[in-house]
C-alpha positions as CSV (number, residue, x, y, z in Angstrom):
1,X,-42.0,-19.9,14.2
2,X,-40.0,-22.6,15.2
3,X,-42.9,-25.1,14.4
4,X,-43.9,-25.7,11.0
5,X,-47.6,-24.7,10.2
6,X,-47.9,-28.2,9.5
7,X,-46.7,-29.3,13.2
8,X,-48.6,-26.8,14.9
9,X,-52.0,-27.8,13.5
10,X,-51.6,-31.3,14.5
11,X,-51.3,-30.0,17.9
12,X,-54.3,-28.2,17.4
13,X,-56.1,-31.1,16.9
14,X,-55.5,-32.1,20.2
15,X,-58.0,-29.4,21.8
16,X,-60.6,-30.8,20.5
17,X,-62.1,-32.1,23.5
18,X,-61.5,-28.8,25.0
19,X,-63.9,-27.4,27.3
20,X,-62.3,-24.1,28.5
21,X,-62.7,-20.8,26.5
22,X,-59.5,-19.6,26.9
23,X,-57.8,-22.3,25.0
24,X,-60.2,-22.1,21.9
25,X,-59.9,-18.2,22.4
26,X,-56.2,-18.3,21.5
27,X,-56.3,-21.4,19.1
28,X,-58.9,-19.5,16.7
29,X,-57.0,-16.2,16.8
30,X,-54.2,-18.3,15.5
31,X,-56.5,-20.3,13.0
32,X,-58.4,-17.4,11.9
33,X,-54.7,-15.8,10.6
34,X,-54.2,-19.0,8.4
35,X,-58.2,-18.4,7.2
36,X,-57.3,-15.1,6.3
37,X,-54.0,-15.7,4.5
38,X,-55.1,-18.7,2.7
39,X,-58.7,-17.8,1.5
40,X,-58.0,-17.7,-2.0
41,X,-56.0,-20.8,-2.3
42,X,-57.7,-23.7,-4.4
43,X,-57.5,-26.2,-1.5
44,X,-58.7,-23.6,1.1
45,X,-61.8,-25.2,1.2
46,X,-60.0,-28.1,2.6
47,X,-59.1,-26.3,5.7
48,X,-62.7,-25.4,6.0
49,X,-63.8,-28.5,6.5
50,X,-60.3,-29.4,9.0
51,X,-62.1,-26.5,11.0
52,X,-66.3,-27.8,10.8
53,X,-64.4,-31.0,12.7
54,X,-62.4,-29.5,14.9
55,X,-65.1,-27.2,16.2
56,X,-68.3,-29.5,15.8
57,X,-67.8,-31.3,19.7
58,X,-67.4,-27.4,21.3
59,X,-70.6,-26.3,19.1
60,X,-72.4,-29.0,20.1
61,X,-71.6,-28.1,23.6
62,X,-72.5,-24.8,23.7
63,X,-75.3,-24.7,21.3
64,X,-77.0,-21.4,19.8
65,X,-78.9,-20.6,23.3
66,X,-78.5,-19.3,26.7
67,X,-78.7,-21.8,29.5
68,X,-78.6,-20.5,33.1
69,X,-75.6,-22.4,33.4
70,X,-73.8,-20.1,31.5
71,X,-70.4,-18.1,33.0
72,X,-69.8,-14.5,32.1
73,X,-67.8,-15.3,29.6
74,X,-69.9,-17.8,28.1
75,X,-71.2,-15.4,25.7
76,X,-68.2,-14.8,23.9
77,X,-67.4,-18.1,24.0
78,X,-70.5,-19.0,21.9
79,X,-70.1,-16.3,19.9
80,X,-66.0,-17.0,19.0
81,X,-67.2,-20.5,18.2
82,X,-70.1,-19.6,15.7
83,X,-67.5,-17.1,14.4
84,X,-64.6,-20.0,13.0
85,X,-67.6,-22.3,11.8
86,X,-69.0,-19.4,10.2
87,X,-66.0,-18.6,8.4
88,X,-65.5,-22.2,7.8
89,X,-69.2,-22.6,6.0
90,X,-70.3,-25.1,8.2
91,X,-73.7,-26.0,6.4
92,X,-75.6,-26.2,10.0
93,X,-74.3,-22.8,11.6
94,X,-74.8,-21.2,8.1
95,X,-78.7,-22.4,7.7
96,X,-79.2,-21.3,11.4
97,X,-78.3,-18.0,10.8
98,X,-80.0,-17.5,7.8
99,X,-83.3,-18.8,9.4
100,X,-82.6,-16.5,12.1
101,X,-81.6,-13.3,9.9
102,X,-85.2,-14.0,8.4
103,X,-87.7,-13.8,11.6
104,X,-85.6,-10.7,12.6
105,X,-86.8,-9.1,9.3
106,X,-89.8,-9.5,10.2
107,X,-89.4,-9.2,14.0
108,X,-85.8,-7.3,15.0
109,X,-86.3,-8.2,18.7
110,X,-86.3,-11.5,18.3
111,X,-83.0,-12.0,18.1
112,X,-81.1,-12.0,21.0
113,X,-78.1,-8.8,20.4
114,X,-75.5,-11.0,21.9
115,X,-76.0,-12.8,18.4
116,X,-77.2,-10.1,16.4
117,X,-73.2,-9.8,14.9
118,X,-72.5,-12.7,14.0
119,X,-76.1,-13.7,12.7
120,X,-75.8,-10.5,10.2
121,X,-72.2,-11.2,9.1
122,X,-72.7,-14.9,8.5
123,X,-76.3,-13.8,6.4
124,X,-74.8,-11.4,4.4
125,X,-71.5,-13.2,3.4
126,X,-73.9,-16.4,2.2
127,X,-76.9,-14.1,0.7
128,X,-78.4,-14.9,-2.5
129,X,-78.9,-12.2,-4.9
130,X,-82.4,-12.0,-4.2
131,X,-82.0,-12.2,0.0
132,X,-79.2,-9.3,-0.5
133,X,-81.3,-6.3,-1.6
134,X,-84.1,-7.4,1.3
135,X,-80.9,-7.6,3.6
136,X,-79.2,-4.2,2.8
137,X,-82.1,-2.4,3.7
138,X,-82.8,-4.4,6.6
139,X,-79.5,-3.1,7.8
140,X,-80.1,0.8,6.9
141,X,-83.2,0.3,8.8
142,X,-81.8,-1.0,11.6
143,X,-78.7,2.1,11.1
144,X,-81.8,4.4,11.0
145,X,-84.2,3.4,13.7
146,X,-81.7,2.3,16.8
147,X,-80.8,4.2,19.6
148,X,-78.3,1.7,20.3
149,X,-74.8,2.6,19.1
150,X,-74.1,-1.1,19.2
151,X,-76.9,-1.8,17.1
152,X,-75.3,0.8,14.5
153,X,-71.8,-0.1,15.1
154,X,-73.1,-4.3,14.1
155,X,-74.4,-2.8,11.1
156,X,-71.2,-0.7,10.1
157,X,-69.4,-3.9,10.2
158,X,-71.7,-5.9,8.2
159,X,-73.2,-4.0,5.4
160,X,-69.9,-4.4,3.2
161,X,-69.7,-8.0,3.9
162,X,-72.1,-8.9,0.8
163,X,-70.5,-10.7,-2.2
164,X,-72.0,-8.0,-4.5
165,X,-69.8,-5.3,-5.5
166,X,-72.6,-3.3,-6.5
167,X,-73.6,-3.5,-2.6
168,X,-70.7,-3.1,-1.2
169,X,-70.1,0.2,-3.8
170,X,-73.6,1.2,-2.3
171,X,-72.6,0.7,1.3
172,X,-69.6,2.9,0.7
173,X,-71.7,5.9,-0.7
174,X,-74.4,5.2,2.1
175,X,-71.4,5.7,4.6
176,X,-70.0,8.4,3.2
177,X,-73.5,10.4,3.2
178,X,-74.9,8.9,6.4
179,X,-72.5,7.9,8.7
180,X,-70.4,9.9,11.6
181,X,-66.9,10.5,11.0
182,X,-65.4,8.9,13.9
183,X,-67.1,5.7,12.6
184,X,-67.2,5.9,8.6
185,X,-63.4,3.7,8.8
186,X,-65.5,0.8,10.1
187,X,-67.7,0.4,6.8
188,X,-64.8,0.7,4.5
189,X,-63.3,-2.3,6.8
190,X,-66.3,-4.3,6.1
191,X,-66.0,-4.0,1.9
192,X,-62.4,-4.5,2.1
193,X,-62.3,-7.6,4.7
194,X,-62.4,-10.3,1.9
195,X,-59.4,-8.7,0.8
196,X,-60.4,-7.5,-2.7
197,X,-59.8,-3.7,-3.5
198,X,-63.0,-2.5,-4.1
199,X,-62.6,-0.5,-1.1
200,X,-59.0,0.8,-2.0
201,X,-59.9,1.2,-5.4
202,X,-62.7,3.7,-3.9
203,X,-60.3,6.0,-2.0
204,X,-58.2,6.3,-4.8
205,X,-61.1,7.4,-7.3
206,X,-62.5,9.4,-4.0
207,X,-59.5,10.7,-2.8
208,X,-60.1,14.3,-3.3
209,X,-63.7,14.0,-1.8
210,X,-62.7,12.3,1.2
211,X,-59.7,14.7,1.8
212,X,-61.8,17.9,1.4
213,X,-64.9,16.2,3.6
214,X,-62.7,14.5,6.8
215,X,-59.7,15.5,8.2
216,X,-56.6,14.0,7.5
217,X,-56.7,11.6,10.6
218,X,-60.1,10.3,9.5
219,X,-58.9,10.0,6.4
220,X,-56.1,8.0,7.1
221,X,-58.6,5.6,9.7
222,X,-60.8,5.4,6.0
223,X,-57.5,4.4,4.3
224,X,-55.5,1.9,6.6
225,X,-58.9,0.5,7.0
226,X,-59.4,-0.2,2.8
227,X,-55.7,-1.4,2.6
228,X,-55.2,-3.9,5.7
229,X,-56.2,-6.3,4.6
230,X,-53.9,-7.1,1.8
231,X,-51.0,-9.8,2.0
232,X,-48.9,-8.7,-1.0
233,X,-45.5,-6.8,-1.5
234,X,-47.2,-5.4,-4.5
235,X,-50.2,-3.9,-3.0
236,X,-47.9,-2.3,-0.3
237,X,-45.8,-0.7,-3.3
238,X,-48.5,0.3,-4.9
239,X,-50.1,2.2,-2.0
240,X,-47.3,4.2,-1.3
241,X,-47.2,4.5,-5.1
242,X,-50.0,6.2,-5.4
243,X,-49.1,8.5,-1.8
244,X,-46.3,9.2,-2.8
245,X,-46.6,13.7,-2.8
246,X,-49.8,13.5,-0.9
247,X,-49.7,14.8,2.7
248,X,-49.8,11.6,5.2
249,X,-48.5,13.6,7.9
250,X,-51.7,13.0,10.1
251,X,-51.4,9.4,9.5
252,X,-48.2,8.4,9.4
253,X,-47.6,5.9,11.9
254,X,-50.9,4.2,11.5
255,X,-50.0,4.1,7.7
256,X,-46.7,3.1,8.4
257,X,-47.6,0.3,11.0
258,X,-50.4,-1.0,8.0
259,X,-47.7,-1.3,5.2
260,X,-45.4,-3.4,8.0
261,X,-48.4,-5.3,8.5
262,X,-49.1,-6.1,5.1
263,X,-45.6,-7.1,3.9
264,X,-44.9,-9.4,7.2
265,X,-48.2,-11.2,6.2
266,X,-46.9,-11.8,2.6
267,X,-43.4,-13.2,3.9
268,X,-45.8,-15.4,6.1
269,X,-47.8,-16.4,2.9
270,X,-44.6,-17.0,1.3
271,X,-42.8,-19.5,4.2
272,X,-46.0,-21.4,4.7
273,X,-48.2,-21.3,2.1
274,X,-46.1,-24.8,0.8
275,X,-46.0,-26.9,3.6
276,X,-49.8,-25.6,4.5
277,X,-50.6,-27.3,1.2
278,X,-48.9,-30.4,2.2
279,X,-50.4,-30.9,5.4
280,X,-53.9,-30.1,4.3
281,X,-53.6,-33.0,1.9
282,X,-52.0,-35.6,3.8
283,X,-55.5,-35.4,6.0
C-alpha cells in the first residue's frame, strides 16, 4: 500500500471511540490479515495485546447480551467484536466463553445460536487436554442430534480448531465418514486454519481415497480448503509439486486462484513483516 503497516495502525488507533459497526467491520477484516500473517512471529503476542486495547471500549459497549436496544445488525457487530478479542486471547472474553461452552454441555439451549460460533471456536482453540475429549464429543452430538443445518455447519467449522493433532486427525476421519460432500471442505478448513499442514499432509496420504470417494470438484473444495491457508513460496511449490501428473482439470481455477493467494500473502509477509516488528515495539 502506499502506507506503511506501521502508519496505518496508528490510524487505527484512532477508531477507538468508534461507535458504528461499519468502521470496526472493515478495520478487523484488515487487522485480522495482519493476525493471520503474523501468528507465528515471537512478538505476535505483542499485537495481541495492541488488539485487547483497542477493542476493550467497543466490548464494553456492546457486552455479551441482547438489549432491546439492539439494531439488526447489532448481532454481527457483537459477534465481529468477540471474534478479534478472541483471536487476540483476551483473558475476559476467553473465560466467558469457556464458562458458557460448559452450561451448554450440560444444557445446549442455553446458549443463545447467535453466539453458539464463536463460543465453540473460542472453547476449542483454548481447551485443556482434559476439556478437549468432553468438547469433541459435545460437537458430534450436537452434528448428530440437530435439525439445524446451522447448527451442523457451526460444528463443521469448529471441530478442527483444537490444538491437538490427534483431534483434529479424528475430526478429519469423522468427516470423511460422516459428513455430506458438499460440506466435508468446511472441516478440513477448520484443521488447516492455524496454518499447520496437518490437513494437507492428510490429502496427500489420502489422496487416492478421496479421489475414488468425491468427485474431482469436491475434491479440489477438500484441497484448496487444506492449502489456503499457507503464506509461503515454498508450500505453493510444493503443492503443485506433488500435482504435478494428477488430473486438476475440475479444479483448476479455484486451485489456481489458491496458489495466487498464497504467494501474494508471502510477498506481503516479506514487505511488512520488518517494519510490523518495529512498530509493535515502539508501543
Amino acid at each position: 500500500g502506499l502506507l506503511s503497516v506501521g502508519d496505518a495502525l496508528d490510524f487505527s488507533g484512532a477508531y477507538a471511540q468508534d461507535t458504528e459497526y461499519l468502521v470496526w467491520k472493515e478495520l478487523s477484516e484488515s487487522l485480522a490479515t495482519y493476525l493471520r500473517l503474523f501468528k507465528h512471529e515471537t512478538w505476535f503476542p505483542k499485537f495481541q495485546a495492541y488488539i485487547q486495547r483497542l477493542y476493550k471500549a467497543v466490548m464494553a459497549d456492546l457486552t455479551w447480551e441482547t438489549r432491546s436496544s439492539d439494531l439488526d445488525i447489532t448481532t454481527n457487530f457483537r459477534r465481529d467484536v468477540i471474534a478479534m478479542l478472541s483471536w487476540a486471547k483476551d483473558p475476559a472474553v476467553v473465560a466467558e466463553a469457556a464458562a458458557r461452552f460448559e452450561k451448554a454441555i450440560a444444557a445446549p439451549a442455553s446458549l443463545h445460536p447467535d453466539l453458539r460460533g464463536i463460543v465453540y471456536s473460542t472453547f476449542v482453540r483454548n481447551a485443556t487436554p482434559d476439556q478437549a475429549d468432553e468438547a469433541f464429543t459435545f460437537l458430534q452430538n450436537v452434528h448428530a442430534t440437530s435439525d439445524f443445518i446451522e447448527d451442523k455447519l457451526r460444528v463443521f467449522a469448529t471441530i478442527g480448531r483444537f490444538q491437538s493433532e490427534a483431534l483434529k486427525t479424528r475430526a478429519l476421519d469423522w468427516a470423511v465418514e460422516h459428513v455430506r460432500s458438499q460440506d466435508i471442505q468446511s472441516v478440513f478448513a477448520s484443521v488447516a486454519a492455524d496454518g499447520q499442514p496437518l490437513a494437507w499432509n492428510y490429502v496427500q496420504a489420502q489422496w487416492d481415497k478421496l479421489t475414488a470417494k468425491y468427485s474431482g470438484i469436491v475434491v479440489g473444495r477438500i484441497l484448496c480448503a487444506s492449502v489456503g491457508p499457507f503464506q509461503t513460496d515454498e508450500a505453493a511449490a510444493a503443492i503443485e509439486a506433488f500435482l504435478d501428473g494428477k488430473n486438476t482439470s475440475a479444479f483448476a481455477s479455484p486451485l489456481a486462484t489458491t496458489l495466487e493467494n498464497i504467494r501474494t500473502k508471502a510477498a506481503m509477509y516479506a514487505r511488512d513483516v520488518g517494519p510490523m516488528e518495529a512498530w509493535i515495539n515502539s508501543l
